[in-house]
C-alpha positions in Angstrom: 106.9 77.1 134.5 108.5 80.4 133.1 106.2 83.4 133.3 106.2 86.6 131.6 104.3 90.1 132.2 103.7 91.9 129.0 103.6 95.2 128.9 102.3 97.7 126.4 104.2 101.1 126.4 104.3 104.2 124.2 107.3 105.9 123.6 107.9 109.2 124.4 109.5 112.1 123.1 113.2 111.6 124.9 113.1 107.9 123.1 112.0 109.4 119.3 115.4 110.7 119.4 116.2 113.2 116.2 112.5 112.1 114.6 111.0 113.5 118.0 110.7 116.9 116.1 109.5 115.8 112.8 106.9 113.6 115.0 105.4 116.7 116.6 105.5 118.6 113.9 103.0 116.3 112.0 101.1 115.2 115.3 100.2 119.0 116.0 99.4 119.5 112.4 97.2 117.1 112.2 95.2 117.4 115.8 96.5 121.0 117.3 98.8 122.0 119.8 96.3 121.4 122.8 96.1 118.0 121.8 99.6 117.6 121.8 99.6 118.8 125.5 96.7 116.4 126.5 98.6 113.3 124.6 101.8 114.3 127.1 99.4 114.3 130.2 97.8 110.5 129.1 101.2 109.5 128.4 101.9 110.6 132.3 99.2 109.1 133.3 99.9 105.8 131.4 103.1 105.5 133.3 101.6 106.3 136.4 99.5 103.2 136.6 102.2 101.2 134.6 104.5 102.1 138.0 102.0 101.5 140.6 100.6 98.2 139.3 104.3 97.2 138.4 105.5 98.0 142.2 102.8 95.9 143.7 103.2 92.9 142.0 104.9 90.3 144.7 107.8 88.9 142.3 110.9 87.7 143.4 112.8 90.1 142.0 116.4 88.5 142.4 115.0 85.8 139.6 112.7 88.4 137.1 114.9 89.8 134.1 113.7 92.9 132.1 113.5 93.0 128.3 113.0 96.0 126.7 111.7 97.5 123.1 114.6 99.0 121.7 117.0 97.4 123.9 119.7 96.0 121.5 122.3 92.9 122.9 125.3 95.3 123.0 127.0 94.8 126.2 125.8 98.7 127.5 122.4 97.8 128.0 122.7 99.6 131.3 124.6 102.7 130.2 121.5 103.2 127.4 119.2 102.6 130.3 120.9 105.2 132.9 121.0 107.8 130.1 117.4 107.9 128.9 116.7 107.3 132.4 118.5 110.9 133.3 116.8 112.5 130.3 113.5 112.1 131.7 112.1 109.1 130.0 109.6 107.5 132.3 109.7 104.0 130.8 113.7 104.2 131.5 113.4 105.5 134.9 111.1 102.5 136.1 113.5 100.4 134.6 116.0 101.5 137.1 113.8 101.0 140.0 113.4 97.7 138.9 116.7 97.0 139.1 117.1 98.3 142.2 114.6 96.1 143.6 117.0 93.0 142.4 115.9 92.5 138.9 118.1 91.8 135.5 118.3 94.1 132.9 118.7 92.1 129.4 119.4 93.3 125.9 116.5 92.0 124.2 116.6 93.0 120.7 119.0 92.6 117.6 121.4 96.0 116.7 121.4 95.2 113.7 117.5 95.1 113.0 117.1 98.4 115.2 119.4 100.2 113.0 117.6 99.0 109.9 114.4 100.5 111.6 115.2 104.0 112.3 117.0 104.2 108.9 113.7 103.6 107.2 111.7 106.2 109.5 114.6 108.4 108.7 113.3 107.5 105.1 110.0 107.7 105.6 110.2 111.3 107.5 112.2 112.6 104.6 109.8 111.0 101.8 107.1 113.1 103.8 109.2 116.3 104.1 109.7 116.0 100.1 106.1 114.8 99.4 107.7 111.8 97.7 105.3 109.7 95.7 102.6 107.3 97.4 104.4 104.3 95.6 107.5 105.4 97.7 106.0 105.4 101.4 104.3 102.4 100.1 107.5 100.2 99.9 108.6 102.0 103.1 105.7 100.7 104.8 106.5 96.7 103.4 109.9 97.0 104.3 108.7 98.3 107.6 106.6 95.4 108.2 109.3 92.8 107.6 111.0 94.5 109.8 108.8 94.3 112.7 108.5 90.6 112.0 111.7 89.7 112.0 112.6 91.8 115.4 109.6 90.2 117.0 110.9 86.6 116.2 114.7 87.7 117.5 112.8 89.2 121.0 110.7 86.0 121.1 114.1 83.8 120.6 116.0 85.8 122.8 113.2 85.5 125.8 113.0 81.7 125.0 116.5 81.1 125.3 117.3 83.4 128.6 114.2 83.2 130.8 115.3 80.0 132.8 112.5 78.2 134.7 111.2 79.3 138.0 112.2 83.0 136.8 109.6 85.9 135.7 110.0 88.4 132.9 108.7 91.6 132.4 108.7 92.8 128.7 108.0 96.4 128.0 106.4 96.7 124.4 105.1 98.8 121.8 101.5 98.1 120.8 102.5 97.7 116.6 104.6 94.0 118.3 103.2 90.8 118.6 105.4 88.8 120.4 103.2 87.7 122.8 101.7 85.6 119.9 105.0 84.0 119.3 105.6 82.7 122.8 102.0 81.1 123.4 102.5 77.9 125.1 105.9 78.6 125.9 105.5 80.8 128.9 102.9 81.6 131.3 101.7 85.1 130.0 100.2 87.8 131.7 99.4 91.5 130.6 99.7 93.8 133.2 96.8 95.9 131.6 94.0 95.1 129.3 94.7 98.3 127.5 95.9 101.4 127.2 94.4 105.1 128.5 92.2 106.8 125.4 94.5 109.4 123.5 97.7 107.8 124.7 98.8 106.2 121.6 99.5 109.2 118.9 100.9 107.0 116.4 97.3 105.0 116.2 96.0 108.4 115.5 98.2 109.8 113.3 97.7 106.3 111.1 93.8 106.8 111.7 94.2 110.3 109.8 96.6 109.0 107.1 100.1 111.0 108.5 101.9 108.0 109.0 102.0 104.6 107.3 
């Protein structure tokens, strides 16, 4: 039986890349500057844990791979992983432990999907920017969900056909992805957490107030 950990992540500011800015911007806005600062300390804390409970888990690491959100198949998987790793991003650095312990780092999703995706937040930041009409960020929004869909069935597909039996993966995930659904019955499924700490997810509240789509 194949087995895979699922685990919910937030992204942080290093992995935003050039939107990180515009993201901040709104997110302080919208809540203040001092909740900004207590959103950095949950996201801390959130990867705290995420390390801990990782580390303790008895796997054999020699036969777990990693899959990653945002990870595309390009054959550089580990220079990507060593860069954000050096720029400070949590998820990146545990990543690295990981694969000092013995595990595989995979490419997990399709380039050409990613790319799509940050065009259309590119899009959707500018549309914002330029107070663009609702029917505008509308479509954005569609386009984003087909989107999601069709990189969730290409990370789903790409665990299937790589996670040989006997071996363990962990997949690292945003909480908008529902790939787990795809791969019931497949795989032996475990979250590492039921959920994540309050306030950790600023997306969720920026969605909550209407600042995002």
């Amino acid at each position: 039986m194949r087995a895979l950990i699922y685990v919910p992540i937030v992204h942080s500011e290093v992995e935003l890349g050039s939107i990180a800015d515009e993201f901040r911007r709104r997110f302080q806005e919208a809540f203040g500057a001092e909740q900004w600062t207590r959103r950095f300390a949950s996201v801390e804390a959130m990867w705290e844990g995420l390390s801990s409970k990782l580390s303790a888990l008895p796997l054999p690491w020699q036969r777990t791979r990693l899959y990653q959100d945002g990870l595309p198949v390009c054959g550089r998987e580990h220079d990507i992983v060593r860069d954000l790793a050096a720029k400070g991003s949590r998820n990146h650095q545990l990543l690295t432990v990981l694969m000092e312990r013995g595990a595989t780092l995979m490419g997990t999703e399709n380039p050409e999907l990613m790319i799509a995706e940050y065009r259309r937040i590119q899009r959707l930041v500018q549309a914002a920017q330029r107070r663009e009409p609702n029917s505008v960020v509308e479509e954005l929004r569609r386009e984003g969900e087909a989107v999601l869909q069709n990189r969730d069935a290409f990370v789903a597909q790409r665990i299937d056909s790589t996670l040989e039996d006997g071996e363990t993966g962990i997949l690292f995930l945003g909480l908008l992805h529902r790939v787990d659904e795809l791969l019931d019955g497949k795989f032996d499924v475990r979250h590492l957490i039921n959920s994540l700490p309050f306030g950790a997810d600023p997306w969720r509240k920026l969605k909550e107030r209407g600042h995002v789509d």
